[in-house]
SEFIZA-3560 file (N, C-alpha, C; in Angstrom, 3 decimals):
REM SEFIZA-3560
<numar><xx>114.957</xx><yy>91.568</yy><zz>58.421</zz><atom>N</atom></numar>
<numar><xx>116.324</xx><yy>92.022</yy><zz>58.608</zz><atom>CA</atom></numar>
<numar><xx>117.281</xx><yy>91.262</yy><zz>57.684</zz><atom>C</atom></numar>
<numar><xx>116.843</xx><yy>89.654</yy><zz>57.535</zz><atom>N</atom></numar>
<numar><xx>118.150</xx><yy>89.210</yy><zz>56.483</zz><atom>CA</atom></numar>
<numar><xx>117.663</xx><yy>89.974</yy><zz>55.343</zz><atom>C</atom></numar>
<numar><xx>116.432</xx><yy>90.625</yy><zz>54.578</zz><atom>N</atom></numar>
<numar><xx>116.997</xx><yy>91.028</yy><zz>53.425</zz><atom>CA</atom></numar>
<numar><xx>117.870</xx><yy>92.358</yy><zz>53.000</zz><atom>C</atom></numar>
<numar><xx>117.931</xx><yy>92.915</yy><zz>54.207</zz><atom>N</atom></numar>
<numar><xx>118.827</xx><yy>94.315</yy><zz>54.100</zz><atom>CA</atom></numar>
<numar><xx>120.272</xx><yy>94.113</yy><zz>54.375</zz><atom>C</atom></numar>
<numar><xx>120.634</xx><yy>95.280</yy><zz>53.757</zz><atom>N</atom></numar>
<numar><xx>122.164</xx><yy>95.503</yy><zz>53.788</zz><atom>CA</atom></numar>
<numar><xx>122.507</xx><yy>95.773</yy><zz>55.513</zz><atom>C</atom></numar>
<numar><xx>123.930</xx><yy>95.823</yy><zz>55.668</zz><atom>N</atom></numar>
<numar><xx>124.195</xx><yy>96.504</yy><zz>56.572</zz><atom>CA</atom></numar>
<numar><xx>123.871</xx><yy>98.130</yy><zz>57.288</zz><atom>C</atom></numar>
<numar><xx>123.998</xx><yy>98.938</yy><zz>56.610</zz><atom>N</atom></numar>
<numar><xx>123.568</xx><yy>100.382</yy><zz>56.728</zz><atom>CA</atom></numar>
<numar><xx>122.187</xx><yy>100.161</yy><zz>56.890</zz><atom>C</atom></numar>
<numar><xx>121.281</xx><yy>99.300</yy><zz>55.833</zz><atom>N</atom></numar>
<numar><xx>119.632</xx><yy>99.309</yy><zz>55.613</zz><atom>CA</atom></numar>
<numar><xx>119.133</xx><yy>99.005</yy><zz>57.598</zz><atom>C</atom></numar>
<numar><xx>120.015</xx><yy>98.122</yy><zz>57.498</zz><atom>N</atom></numar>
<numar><xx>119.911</xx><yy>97.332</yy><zz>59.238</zz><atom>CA</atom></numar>
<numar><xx>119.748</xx><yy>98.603</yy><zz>60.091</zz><atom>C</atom></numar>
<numar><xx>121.106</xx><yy>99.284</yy><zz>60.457</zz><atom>N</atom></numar>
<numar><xx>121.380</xx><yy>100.218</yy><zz>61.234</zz><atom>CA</atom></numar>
<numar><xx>120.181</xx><yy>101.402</yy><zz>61.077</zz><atom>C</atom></numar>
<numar><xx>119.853</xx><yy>101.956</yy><zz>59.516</zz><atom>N</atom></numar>
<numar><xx>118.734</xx><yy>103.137</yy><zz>59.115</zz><atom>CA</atom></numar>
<numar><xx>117.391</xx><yy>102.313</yy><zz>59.982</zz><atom>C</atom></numar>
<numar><xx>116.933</xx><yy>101.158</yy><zz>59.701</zz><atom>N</atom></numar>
<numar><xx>115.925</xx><yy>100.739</yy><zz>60.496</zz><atom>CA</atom></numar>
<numar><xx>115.871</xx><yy>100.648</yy><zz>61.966</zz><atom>C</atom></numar>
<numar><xx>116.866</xx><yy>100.064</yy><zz>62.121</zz><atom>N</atom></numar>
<numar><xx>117.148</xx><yy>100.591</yy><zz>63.976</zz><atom>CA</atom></numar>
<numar><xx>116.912</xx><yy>101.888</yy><zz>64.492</zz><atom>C</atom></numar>
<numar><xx>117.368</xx><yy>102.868</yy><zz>63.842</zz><atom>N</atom></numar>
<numar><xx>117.595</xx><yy>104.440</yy><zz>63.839</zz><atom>CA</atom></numar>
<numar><xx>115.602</xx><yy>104.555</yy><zz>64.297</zz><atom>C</atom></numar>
<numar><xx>115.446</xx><yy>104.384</yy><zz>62.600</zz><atom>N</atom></numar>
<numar><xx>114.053</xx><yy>104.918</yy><zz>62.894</zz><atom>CA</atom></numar>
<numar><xx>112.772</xx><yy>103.938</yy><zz>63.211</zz><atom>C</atom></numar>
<numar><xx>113.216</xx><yy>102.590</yy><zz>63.751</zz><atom>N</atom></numar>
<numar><xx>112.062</xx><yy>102.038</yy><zz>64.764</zz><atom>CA</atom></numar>
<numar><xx>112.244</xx><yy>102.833</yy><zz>66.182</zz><atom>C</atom></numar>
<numar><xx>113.396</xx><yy>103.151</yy><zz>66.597</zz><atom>N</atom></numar>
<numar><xx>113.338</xx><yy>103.641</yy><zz>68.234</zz><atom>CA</atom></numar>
<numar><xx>112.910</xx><yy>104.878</yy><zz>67.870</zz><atom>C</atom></numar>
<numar><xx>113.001</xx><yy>105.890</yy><zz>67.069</zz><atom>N</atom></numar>
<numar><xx>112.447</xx><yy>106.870</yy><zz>66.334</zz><atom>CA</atom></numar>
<numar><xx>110.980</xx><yy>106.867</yy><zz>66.338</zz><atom>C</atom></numar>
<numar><xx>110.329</xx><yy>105.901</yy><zz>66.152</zz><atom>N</atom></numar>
<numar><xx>108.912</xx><yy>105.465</yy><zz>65.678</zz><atom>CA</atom></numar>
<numar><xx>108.338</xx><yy>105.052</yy><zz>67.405</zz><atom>C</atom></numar>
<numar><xx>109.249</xx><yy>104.202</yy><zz>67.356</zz><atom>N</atom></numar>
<numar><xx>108.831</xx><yy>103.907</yy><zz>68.848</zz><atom>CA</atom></numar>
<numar><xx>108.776</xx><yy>105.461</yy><zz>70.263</zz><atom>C</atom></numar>
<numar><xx>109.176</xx><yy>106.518</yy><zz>70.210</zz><atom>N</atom></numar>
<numar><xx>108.892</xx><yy>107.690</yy><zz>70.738</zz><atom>CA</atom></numar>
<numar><xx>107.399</xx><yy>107.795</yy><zz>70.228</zz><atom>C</atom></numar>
<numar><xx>107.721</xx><yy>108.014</yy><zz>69.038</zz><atom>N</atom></numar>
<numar><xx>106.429</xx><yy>108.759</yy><zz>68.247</zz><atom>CA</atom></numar>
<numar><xx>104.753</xx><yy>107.995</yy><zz>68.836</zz><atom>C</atom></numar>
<numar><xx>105.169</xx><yy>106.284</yy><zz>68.465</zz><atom>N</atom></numar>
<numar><xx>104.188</xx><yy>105.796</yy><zz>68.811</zz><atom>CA</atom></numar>
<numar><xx>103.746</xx><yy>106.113</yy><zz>70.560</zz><atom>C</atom></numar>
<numar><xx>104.464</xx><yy>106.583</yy><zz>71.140</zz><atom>N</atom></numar>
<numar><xx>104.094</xx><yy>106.734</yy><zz>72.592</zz><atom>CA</atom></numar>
<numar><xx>103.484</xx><yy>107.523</yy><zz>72.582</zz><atom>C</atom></numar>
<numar><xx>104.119</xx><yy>108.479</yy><zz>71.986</zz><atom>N</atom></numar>
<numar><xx>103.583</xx><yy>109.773</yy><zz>72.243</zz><atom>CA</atom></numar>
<numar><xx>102.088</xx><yy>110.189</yy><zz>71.752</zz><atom>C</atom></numar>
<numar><xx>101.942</xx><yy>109.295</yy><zz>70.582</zz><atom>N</atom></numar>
<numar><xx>100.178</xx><yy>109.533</yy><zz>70.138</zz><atom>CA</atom></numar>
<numar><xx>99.445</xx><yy>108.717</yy><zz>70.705</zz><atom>C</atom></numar>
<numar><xx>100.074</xx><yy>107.563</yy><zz>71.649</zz><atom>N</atom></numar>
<numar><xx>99.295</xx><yy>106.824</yy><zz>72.528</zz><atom>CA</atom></numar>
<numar><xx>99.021</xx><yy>107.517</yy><zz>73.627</zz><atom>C</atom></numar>
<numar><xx>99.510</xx><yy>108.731</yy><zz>74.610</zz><atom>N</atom></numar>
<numar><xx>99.074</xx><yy>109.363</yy><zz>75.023</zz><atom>CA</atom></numar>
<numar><xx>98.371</xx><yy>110.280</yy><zz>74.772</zz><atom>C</atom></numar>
<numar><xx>98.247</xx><yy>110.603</yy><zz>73.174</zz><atom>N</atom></numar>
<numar><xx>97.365</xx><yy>111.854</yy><zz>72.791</zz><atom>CA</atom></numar>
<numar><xx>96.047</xx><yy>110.925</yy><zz>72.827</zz><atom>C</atom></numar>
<numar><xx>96.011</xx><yy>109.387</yy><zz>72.220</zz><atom>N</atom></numar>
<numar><xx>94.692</xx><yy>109.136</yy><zz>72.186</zz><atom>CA</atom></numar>
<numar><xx>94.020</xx><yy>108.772</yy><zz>73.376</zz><atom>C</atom></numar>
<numar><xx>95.063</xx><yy>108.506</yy><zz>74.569</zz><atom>N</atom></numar>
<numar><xx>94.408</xx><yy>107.826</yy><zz>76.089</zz><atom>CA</atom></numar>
<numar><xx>93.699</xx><yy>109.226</yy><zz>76.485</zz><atom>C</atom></numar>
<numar><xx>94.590</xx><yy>110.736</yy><zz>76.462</zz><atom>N</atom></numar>
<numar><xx>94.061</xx><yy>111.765</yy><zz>76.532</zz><atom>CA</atom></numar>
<numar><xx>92.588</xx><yy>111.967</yy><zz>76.555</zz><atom>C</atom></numar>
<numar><xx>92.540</xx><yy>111.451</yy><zz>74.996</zz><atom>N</atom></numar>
<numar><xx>90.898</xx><yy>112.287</yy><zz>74.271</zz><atom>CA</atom></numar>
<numar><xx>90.035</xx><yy>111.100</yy><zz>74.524</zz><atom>C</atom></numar>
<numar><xx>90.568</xx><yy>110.019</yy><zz>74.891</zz><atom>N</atom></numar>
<numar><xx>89.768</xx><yy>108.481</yy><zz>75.114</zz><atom>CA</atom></numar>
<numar><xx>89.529</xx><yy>109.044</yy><zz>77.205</zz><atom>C</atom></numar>
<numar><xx>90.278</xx><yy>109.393</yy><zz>77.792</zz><atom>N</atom></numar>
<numar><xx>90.138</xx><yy>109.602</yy><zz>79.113</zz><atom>CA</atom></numar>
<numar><xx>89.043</xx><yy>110.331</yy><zz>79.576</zz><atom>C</atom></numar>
<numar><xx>88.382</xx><yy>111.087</yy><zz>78.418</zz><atom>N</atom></numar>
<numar><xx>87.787</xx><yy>112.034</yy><zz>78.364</zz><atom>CA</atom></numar>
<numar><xx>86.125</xx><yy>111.919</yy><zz>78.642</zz><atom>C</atom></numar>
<numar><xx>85.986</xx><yy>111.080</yy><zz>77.705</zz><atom>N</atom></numar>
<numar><xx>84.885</xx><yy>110.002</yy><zz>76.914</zz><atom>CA</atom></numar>
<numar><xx>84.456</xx><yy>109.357</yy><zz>78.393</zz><atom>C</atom></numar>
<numar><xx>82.735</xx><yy>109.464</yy><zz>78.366</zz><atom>N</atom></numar>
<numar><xx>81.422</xx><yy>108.282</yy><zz>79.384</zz><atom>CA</atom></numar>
<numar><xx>81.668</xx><yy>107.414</yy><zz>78.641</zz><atom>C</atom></numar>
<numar><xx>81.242</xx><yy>106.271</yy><zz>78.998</zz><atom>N</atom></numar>
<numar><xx>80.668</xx><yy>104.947</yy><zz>78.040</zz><atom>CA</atom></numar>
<numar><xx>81.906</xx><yy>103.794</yy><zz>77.998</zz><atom>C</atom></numar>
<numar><xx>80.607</xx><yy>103.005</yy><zz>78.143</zz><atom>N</atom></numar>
<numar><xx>81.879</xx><yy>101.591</yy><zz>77.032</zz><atom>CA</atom></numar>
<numar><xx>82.178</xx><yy>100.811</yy><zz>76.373</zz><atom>C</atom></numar>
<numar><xx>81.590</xx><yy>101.989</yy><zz>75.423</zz><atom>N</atom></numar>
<numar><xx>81.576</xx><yy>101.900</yy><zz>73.751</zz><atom>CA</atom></numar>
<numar><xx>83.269</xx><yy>102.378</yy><zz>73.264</zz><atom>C</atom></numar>
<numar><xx>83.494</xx><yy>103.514</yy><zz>74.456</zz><atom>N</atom></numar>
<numar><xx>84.531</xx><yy>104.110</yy><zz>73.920</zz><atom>CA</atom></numar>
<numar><xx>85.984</xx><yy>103.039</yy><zz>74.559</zz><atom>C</atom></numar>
<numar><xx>85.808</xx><yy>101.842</yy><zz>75.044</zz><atom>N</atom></numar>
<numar><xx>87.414</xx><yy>101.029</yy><zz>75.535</zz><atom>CA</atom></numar>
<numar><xx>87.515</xx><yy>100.651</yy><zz>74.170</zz><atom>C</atom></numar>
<numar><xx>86.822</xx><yy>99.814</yy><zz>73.125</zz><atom>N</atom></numar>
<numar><xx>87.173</xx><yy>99.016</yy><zz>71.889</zz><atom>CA</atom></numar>
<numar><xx>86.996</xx><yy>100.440</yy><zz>70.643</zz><atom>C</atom></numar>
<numar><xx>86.734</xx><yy>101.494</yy><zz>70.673</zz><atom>N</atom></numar>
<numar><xx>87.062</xx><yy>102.133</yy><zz>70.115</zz><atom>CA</atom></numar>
<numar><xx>89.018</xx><yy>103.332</yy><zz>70.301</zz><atom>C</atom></numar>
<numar><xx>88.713</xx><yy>103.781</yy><zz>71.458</zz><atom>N</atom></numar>
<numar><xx>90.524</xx><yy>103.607</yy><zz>71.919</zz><atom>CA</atom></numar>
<numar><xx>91.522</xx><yy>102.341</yy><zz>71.690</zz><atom>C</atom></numar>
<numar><xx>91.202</xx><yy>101.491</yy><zz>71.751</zz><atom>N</atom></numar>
<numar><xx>92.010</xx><yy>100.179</yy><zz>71.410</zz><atom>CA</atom></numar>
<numar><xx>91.903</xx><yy>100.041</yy><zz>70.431</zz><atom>C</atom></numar>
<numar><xx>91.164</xx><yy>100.110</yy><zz>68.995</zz><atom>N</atom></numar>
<numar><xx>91.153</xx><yy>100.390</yy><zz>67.744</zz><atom>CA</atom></numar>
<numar><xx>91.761</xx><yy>101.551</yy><zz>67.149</zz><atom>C</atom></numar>
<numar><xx>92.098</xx><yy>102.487</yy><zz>67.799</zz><atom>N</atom></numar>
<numar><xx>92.613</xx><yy>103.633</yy><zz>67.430</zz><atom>CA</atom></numar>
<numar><xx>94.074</xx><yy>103.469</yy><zz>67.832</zz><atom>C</atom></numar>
<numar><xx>94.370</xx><yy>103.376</yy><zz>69.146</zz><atom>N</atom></numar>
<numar><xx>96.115</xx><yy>102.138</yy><zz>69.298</zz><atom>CA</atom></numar>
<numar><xx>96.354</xx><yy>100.985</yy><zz>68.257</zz><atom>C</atom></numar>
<numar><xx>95.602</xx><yy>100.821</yy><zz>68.083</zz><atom>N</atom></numar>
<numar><xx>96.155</xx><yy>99.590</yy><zz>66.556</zz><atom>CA</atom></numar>
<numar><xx>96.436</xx><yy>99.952</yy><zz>65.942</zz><atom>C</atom></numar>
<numar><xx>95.605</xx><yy>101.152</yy><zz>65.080</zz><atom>N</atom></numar>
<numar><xx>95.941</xx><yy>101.698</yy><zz>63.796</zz><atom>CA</atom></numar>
<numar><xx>97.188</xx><yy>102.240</yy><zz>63.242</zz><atom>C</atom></numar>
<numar><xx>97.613</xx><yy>103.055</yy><zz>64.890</zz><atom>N</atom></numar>
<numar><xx>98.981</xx><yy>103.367</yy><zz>64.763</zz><atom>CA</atom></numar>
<numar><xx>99.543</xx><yy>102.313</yy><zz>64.336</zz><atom>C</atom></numar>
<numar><xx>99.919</xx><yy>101.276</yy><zz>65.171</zz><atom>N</atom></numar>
<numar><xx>101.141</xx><yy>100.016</yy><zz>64.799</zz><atom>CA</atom></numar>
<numar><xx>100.746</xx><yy>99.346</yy><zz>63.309</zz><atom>C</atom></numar>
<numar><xx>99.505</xx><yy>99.290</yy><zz>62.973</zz><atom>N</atom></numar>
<numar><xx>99.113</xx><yy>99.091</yy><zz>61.763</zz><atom>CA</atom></numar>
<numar><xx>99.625</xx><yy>99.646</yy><zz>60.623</zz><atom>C</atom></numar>
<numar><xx>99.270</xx><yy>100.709</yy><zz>60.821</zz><atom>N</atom></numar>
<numar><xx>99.852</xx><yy>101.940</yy><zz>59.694</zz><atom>CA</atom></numar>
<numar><xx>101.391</xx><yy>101.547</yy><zz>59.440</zz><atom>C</atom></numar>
<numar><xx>102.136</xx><yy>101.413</yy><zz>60.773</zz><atom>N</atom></numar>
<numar><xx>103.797</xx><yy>101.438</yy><zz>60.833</zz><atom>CA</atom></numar>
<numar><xx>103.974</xx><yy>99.953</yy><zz>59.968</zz><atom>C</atom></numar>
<numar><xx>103.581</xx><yy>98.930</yy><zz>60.422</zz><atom>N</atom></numar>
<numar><xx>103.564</xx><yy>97.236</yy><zz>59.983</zz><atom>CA</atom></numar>
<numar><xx>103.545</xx><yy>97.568</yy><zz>58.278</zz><atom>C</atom></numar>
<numar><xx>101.989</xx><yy>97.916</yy><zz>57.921</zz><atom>N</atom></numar>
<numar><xx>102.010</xx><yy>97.963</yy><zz>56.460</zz><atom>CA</atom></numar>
<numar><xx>103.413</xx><yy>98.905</yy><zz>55.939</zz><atom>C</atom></numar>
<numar><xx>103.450</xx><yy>100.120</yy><zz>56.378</zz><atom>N</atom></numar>
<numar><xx>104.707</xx><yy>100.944</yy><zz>55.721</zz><atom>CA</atom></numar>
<numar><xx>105.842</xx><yy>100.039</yy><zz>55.633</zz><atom>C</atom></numar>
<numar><xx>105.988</xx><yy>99.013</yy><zz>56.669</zz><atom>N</atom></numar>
<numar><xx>107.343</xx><yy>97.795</yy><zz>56.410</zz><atom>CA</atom></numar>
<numar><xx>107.384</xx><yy>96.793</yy><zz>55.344</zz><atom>C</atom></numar>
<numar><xx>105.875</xx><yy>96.419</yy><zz>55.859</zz><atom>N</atom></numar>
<numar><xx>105.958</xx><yy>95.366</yy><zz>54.761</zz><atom>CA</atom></numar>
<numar><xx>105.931</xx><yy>96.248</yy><zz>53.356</zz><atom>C</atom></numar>
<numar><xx>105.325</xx><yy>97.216</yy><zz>52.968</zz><atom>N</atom></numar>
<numar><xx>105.817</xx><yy>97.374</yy><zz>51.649</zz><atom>CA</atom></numar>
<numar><xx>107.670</xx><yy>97.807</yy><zz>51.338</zz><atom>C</atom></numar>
<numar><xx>108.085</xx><yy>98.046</yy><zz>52.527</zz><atom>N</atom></numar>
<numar><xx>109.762</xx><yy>98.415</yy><zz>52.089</zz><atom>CA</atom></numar>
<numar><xx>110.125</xx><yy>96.703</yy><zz>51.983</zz><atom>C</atom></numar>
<numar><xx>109.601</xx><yy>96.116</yy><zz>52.906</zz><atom>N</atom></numar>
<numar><xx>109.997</xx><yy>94.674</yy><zz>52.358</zz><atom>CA</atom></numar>
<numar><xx>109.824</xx><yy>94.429</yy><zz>50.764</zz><atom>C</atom></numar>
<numar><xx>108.761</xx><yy>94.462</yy><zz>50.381</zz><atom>N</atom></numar>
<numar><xx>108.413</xx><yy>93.970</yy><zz>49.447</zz><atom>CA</atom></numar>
<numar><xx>108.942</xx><yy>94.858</yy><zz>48.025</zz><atom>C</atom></numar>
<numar><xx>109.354</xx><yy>96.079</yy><zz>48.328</zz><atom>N</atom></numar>
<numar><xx>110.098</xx><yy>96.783</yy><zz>47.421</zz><atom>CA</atom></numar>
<numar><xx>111.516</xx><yy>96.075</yy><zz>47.307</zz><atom>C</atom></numar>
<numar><xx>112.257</xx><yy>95.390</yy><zz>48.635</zz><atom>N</atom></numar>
<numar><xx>113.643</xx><yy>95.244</yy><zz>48.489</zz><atom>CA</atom></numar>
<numar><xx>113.757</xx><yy>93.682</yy><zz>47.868</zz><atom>C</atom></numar>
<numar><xx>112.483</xx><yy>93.036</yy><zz>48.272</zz><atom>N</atom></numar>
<numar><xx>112.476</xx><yy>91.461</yy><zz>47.819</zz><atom>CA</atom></numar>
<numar><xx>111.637</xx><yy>91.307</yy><zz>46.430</zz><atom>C</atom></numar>
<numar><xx>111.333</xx><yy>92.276</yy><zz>45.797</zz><atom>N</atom></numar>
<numar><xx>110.816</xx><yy>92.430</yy><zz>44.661</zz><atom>CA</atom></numar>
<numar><xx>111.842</xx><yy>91.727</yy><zz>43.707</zz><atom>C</atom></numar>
<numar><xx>111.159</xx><yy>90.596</yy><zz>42.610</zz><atom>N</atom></numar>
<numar><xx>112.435</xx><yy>90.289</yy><zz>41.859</zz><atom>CA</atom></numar>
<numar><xx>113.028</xx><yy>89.281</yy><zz>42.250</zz><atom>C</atom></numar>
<numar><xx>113.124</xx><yy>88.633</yy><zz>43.562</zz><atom>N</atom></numar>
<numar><xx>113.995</xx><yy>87.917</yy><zz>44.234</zz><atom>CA</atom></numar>
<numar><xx>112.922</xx><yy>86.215</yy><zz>43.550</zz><atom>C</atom></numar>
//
């Protein structure tokens, strides 16, 4: 957050609570198709598949980080 502007601040606020819906919402699509599933093989494979989401989101930051602190 200190390396953004003001507006940059507010656009990220916007679309983490934005993200944060989203991420719910495919956490119920995967508890869904994971609810589904014998075995328990399938708990550390559902819990690997919940990571990926927040994973995916983390890396997409850190590279806007690293685009805005590029240079610095």
């Amino acid at each position: 957050m200190r390396a953004l502007k003001a507006k940059q601040k507010e656009e990220l606020r916007l679309a983490q609570l934005e993200w944060i819906k989203y991420r719910d919402l495919d956490f119920k699509l995967i508890d869904s198709i994971y609810d589904t599933m014998q075995g328990t093989m399938y708990i550390p494979m559902r819990i690997d598949a919940r990571m990926e989401v927040i994973k995916k989101r983390a890396l997409e930051l850190k590279g806007y980080l690293d685009l805005i602190t590029e240079g610095e």
